[in-house]
C-alpha positions as CSV (number, residue, x, y, z in Angstrom):
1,X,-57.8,-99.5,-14.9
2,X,-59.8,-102.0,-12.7
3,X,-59.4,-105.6,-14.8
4,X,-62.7,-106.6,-12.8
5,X,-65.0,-103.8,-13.8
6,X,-67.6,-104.6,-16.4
7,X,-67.3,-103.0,-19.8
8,X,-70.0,-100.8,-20.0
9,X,-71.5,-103.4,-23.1
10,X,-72.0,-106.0,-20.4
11,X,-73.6,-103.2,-18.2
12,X,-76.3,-102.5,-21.1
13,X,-76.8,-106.4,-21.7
14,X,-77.3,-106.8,-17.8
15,X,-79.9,-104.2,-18.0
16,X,-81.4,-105.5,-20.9
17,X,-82.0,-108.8,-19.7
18,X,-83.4,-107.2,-16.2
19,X,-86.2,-105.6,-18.3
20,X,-86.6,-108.7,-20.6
21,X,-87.2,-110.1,-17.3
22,X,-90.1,-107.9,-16.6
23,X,-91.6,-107.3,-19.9
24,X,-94.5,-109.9,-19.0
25,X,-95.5,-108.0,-16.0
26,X,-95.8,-105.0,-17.6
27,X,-97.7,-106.5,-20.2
28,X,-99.7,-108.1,-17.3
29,X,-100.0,-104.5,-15.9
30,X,-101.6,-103.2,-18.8
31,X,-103.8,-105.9,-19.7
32,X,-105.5,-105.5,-16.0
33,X,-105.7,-101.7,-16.9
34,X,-108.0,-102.7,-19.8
35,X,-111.8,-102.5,-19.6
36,X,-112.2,-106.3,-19.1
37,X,-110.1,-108.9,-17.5
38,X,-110.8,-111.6,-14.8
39,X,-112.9,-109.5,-12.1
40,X,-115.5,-109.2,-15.1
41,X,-117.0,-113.0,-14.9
42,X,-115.8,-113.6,-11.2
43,X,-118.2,-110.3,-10.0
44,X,-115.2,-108.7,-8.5
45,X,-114.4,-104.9,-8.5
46,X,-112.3,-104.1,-11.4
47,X,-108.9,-102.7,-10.4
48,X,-108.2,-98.8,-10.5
49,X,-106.3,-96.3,-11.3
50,X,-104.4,-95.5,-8.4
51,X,-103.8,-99.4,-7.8
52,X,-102.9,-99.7,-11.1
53,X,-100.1,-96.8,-10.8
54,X,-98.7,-98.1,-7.3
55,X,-98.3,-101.3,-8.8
56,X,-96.4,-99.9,-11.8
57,X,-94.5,-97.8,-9.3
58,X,-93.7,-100.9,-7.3
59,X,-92.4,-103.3,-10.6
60,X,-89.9,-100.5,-10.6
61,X,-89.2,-101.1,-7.5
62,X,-88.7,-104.8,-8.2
63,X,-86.7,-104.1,-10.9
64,X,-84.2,-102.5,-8.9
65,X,-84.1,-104.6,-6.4
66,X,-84.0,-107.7,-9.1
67,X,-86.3,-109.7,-7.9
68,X,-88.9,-110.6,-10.2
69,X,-92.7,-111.6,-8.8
70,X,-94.0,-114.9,-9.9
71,X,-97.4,-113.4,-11.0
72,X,-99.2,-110.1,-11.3
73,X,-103.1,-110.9,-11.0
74,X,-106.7,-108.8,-10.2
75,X,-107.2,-109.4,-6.5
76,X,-111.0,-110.0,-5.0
77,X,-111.2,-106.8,-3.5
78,X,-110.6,-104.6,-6.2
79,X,-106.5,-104.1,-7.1
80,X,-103.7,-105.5,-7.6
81,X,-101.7,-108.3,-6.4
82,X,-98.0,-109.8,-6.9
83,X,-97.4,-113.2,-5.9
84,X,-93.6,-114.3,-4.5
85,X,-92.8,-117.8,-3.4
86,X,-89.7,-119.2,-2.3
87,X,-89.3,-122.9,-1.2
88,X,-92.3,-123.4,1.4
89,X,-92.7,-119.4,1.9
90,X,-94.6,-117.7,0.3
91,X,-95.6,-113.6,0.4
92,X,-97.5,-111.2,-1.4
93,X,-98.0,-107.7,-1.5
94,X,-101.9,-105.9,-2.7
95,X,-102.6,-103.1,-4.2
96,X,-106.1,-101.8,-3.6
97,X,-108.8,-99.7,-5.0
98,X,-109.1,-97.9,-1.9
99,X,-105.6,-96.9,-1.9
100,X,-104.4,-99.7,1.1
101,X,-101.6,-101.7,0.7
102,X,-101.4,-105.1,2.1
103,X,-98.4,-107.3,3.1
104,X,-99.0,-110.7,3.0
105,X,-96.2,-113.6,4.7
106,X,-97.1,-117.5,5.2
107,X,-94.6,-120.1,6.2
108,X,-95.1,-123.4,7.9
109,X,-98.7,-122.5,7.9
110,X,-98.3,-119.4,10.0
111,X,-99.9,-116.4,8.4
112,X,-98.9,-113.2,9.1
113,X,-100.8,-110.1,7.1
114,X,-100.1,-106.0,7.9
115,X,-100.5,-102.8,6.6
116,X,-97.8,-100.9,4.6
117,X,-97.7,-97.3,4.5
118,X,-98.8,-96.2,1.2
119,X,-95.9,-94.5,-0.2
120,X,-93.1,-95.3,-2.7
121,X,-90.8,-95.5,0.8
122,X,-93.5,-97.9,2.5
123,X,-93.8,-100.0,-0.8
124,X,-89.7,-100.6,-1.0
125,X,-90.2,-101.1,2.8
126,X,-92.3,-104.0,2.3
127,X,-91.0,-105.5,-0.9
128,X,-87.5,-105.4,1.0
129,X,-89.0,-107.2,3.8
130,X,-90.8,-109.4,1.6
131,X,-87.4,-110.0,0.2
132,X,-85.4,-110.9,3.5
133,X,-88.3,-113.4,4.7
134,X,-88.5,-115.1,1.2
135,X,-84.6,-115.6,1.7
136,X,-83.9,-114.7,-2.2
């Protein structure tokens, strides 16, 4: 038997701790699913169904990939948006009503924004990418 392999308790507390981890974005998730939130005062499009599930789809994502955004908000256009920032860079990726999905990337003021293909493949595309440019 392997000395360095975890015992499968330390595997469960691991895995615990990764959901504890992203229990506030799921709350997040659900509270933007709601029939009010911040788009209601702000005049914005309030954020849809099928935003609302690729996000969910994507925290999944996240979750395997460990990597935890700083925030989950409403976005101005209608969806929803998760925040990552890492030293000076900083990235997003948006979910919106119309079914797009957006790649956000600024460092040292340069902007850079693109398309992802909108699919679970296209979303761990992007959140890897998102990953590799953040450096985390």
């Amino acid at each position: 038997m392997d000395s360095t392999a975890p015992t499968s308790g330390a595997y469960r507390d691991h895995v615990r701790k990764a959901a504890d981890r992203f229990a506030p974005f799921d709350k997040k998730l659900d509270s933007l699913a709601g029939p009010a939130g911040p788009w209601t005062s702000r005049g914005w499009d309030r954020p849809g169904p099928s935003a609302i599930h690729a996000a969910r789809e994507a925290l999944i994502i996240l979750r395997d990939m460990d990597l935890p955004p700083d925030a989950v908000i409403a976005t101005a256009k209608g969806g929803i948006g998760m925040r990552f920032t890492h030293g000076p860079r900083y990235g997003s990726i948006e979910f919106l009503n119309s079914g797009d999905v957006v790649q956000l990337t600024i460092s040292a003021s340069v902007a850079d924004a693109m398309s992802v293909e909108t699919s679970p493949t296209g979303t761990r595309d992007a959140l890897r990418d998102l990953r590799l440019f953040l450096g985390a």
